[in-house]
C-alpha positions as a Markdown table, in Angstrom:
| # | Residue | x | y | z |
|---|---|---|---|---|
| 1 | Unk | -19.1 | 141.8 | 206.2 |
| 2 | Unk | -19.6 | 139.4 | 203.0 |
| 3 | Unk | -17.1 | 139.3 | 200.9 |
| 4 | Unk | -19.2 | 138.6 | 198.1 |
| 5 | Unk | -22.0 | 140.1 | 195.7 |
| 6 | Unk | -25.0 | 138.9 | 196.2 |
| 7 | Unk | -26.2 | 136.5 | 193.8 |
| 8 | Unk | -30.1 | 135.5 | 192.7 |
| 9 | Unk | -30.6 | 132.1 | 191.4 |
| 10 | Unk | -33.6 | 130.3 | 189.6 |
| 11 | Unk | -34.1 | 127.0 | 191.4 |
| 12 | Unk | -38.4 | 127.0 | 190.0 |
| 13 | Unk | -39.6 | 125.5 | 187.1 |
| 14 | Unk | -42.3 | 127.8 | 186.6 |
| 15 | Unk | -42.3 | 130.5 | 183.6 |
| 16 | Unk | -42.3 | 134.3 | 184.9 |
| 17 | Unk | -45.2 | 136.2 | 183.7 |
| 18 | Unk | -44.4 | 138.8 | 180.8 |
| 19 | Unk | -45.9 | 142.1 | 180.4 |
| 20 | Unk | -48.6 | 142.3 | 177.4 |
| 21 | Unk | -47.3 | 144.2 | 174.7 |
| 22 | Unk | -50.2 | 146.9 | 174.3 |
| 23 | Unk | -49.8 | 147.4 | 177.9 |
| 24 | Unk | -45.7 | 148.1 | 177.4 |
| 25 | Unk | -46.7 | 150.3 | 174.2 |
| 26 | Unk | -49.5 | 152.4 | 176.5 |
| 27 | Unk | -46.8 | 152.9 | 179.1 |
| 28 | Unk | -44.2 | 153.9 | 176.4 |
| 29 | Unk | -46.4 | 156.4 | 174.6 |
| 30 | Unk | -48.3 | 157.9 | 177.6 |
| 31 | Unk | -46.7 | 156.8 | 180.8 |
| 32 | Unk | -49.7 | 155.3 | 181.9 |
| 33 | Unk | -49.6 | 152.0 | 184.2 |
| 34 | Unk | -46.1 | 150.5 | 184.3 |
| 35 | Unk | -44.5 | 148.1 | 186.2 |
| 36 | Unk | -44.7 | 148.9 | 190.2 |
| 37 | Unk | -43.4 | 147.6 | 193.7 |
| 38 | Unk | -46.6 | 145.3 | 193.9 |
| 39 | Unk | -46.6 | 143.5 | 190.2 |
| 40 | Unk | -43.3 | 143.6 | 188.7 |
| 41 | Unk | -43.3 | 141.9 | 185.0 |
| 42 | Unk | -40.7 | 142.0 | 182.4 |
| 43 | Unk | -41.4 | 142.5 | 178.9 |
| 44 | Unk | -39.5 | 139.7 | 177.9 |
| 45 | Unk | -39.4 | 140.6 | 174.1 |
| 46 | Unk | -37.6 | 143.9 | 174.6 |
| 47 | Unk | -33.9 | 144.7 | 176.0 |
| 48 | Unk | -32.9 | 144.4 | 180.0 |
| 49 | Unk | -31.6 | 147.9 | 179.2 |
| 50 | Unk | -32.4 | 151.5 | 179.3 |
| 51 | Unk | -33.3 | 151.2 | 175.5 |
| 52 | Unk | -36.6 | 149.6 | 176.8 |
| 53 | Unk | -38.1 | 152.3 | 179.4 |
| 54 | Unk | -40.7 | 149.4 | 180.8 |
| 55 | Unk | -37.9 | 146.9 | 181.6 |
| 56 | Unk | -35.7 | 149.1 | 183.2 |
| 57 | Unk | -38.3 | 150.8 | 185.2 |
| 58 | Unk | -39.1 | 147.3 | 186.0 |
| 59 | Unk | -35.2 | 146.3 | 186.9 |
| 60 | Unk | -34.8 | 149.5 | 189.1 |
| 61 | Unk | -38.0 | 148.4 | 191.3 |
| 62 | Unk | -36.5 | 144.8 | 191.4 |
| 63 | Unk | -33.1 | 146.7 | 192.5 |
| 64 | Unk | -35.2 | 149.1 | 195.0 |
| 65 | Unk | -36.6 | 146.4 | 196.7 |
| 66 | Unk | -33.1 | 143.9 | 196.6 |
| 67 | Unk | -31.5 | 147.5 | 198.0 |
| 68 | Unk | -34.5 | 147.4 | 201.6 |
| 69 | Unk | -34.2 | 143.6 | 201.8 |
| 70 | Unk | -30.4 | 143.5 | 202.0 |
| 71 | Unk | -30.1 | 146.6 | 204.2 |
| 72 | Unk | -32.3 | 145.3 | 206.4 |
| 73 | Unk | -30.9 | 141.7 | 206.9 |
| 74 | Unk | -28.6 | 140.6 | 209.4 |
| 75 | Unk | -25.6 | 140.0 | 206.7 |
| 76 | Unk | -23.8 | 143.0 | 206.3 |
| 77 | Unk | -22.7 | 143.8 | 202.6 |
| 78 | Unk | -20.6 | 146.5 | 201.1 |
| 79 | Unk | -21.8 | 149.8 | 200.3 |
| 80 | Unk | -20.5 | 149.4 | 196.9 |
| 81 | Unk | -23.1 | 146.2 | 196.2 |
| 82 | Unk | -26.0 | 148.2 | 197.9 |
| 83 | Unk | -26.3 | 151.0 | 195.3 |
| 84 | Unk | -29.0 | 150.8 | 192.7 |
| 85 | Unk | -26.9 | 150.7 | 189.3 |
| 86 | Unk | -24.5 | 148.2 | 191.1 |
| 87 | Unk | -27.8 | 145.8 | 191.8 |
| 88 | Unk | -29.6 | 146.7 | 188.1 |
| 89 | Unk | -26.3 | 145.1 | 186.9 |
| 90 | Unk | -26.9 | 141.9 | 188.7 |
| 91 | Unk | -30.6 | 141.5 | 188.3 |
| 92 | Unk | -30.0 | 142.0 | 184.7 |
| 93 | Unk | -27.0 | 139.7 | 184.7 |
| 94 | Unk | -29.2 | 137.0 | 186.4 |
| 95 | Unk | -32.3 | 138.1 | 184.1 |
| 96 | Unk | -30.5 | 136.9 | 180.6 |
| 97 | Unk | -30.7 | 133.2 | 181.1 |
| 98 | Unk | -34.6 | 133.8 | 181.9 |
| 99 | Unk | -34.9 | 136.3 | 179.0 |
| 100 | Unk | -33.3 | 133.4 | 176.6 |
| 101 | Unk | -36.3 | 131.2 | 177.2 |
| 102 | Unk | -38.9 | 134.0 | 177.5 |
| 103 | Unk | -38.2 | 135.8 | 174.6 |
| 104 | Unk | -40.8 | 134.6 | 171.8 |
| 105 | Unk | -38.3 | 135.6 | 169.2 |
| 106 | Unk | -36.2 | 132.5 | 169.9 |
| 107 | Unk | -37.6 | 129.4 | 168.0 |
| 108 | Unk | -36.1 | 127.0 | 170.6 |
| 109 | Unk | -37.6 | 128.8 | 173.7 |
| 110 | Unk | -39.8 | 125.8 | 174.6 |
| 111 | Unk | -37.2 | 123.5 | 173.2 |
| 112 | Unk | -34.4 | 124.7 | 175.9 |
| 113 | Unk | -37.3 | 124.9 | 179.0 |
| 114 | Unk | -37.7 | 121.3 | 178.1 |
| 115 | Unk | -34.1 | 120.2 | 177.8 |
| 116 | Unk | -32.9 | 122.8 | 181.1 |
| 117 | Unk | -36.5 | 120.6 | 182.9 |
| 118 | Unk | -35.2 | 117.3 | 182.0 |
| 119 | Unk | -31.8 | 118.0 | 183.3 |
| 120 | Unk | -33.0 | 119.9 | 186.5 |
| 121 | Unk | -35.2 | 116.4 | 187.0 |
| 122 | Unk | -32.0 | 114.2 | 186.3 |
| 123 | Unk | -29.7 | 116.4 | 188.7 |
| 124 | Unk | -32.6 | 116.2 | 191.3 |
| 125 | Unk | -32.8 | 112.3 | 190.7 |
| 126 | Unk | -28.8 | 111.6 | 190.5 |
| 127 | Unk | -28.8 | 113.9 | 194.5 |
| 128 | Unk | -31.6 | 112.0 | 195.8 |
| 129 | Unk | -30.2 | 108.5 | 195.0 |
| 130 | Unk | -26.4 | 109.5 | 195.8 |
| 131 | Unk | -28.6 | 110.7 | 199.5 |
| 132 | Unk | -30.2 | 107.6 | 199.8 |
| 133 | Unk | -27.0 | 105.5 | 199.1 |
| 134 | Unk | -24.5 | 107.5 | 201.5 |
| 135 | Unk | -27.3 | 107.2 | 204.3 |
């Protein structure tokens, strides 16, 4: 059994989809549409918390379908990390970093995505040289 949670990382440079804000406000007002298994978005302009009902509707699909996939893999994890608020806490955990660059209200969104790009490109460049070197 793994002794550890399990733990999502962002290894893409692309820039998640966010959910359109008269779409969020439909849902809010009239439960109508929302986020489901087969096109999960984020509304990255509001919380990752219950105070926004379309993100954590969205967060406890993402933690349903974490919950299947790790139940049904060949690692064995602890009961404990399989429940649904126990996986809501780590998607949202591994969510903020996302959220910082998504979220319109931040005037250096596009300023960081460049900046975390450029040092992605020179981490990438620095293990492909130090590969080529040792080999």
């Amino acid at each position: 059994m793994k002794d550890q949670k399990v733990r999502v990382t962002a290894n893409s440079l692309f820039r998640p989809e966010c959910a359109a804000p008269e779409v969020v406000q439909k849902y809010e007002d009239d439960k109508d549409g929302g986020p489901n298994m087969d096109r999960i978005i984020i509304a990255w302009y509001q919380p990752l918390s219950s105070s926004s009902p379309w993100n954590w509707d969205a967060i406890t699909i993402l933690a349903e379908k974490a919950r299947l996939s790790l139940q049904t893999s060949e690692t064995k994890y602890a009961a404990s990390w399989l429940t649904i608020p126990e996986l809501m806490k780590q998607i949202v955990a591994c969510l903020r970093d996302t959220k910082k660059i998504m979220d319109p209200s931040s005037t250096s969104s596009s300023k960081t995505m460049a900046v975390q790009q450029r040092r992605r490109s020179r981490r990438l460049m620095v293990s492909m040289l130090s590969h080529e070197h040792n080999a």
